[in-house]
N, C-alpha and C positions, 0 to 999 in steps of 0.2 A: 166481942169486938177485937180481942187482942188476938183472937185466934185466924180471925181473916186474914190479919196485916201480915202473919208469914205465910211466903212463897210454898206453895206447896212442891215438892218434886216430886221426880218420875220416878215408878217402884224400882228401876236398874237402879238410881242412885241412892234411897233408902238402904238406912242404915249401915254405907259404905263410910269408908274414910275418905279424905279429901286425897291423900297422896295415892291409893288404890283407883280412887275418879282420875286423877290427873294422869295417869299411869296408863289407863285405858286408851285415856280421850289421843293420848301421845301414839299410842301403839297406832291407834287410826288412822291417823294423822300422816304417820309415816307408811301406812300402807297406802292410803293417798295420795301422798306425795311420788312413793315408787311408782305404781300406776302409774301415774299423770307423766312422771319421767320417761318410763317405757311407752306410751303413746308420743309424745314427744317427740323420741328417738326416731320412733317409727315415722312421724309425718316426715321429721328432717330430710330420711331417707327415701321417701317419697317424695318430696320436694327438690332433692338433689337429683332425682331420675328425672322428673321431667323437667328441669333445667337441663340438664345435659342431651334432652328430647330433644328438647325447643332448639337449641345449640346444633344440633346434629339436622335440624330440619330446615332450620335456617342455612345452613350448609348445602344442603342438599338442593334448596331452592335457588339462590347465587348461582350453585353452578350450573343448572339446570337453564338458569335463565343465559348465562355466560354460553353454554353450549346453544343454546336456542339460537343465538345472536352471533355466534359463530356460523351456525348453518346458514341462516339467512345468508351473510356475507356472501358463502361460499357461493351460494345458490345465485346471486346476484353476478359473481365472478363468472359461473359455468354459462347463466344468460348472455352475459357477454360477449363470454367464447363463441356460443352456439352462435351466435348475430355474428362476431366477424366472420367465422366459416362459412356461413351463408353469403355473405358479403363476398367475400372471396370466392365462392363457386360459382356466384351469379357472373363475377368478373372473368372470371377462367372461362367460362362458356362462352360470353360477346367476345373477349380476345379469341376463341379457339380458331375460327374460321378464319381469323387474319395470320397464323402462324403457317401457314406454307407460304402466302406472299413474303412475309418480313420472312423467313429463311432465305429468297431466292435461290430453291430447290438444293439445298441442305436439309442433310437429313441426320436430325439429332438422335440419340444411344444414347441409353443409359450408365454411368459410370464403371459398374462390373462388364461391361459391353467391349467399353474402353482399353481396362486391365486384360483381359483376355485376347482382343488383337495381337 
């Protein structure tokens, strides 16, 4: 019975000393811990890329929309243009056939027309 009640241990720590065991378990311990350091490092620096991704894509998006929203404008200004010039050509044409009356046969030249006289 007395021989149950101790813990039996593992044949690595048979017949070792206790500061020889503690001395192991340390060296372990710390190649563990480097490891774990060096992964670590590693996510950090993965982690910083794609923040800086994210940063960079978000960037890219903004402007992307800013320019989209520029276009549009523009696009809405050139409609514009194009509709008054039509406006204006439709007018130039019903005026055209009243401009010999309102002359009372005057006959208009163009400004280099003029200078050269």
């Amino acid at each position: 019975a007395a021989g149950a009640g101790a813990a039996a241990l593992p044949s690595r720590l048979q017949n070792r000393r206790l500061v020889d065991i503690m001395d192991e378990f340390r060296t372990r311990l710390g190649e563990q811990v480097n490891l774990f350091s060096a992964q670590a490092a590693q996510v950090e620096a993965w982690d910083r890329k794609l923040i800086e991704q994210r940063d960079r894509a978000l960037t890219l998006h903004e402007s992307t929309a800013r320019l989209k929203r520029g276009a549009a404008s523009l696009n809405a200004e050139l409609e514009l243009v194009l509709q008054r010039r039509d406006e204006l050509h439709a007018a130039a044409r019903r005026l055209s056939p009243l401009a010999p009356q309102a002359a009372g046969g005057l006959s208009f030249c163009r400004q280099d027309e003029l200078h050269a006289a």
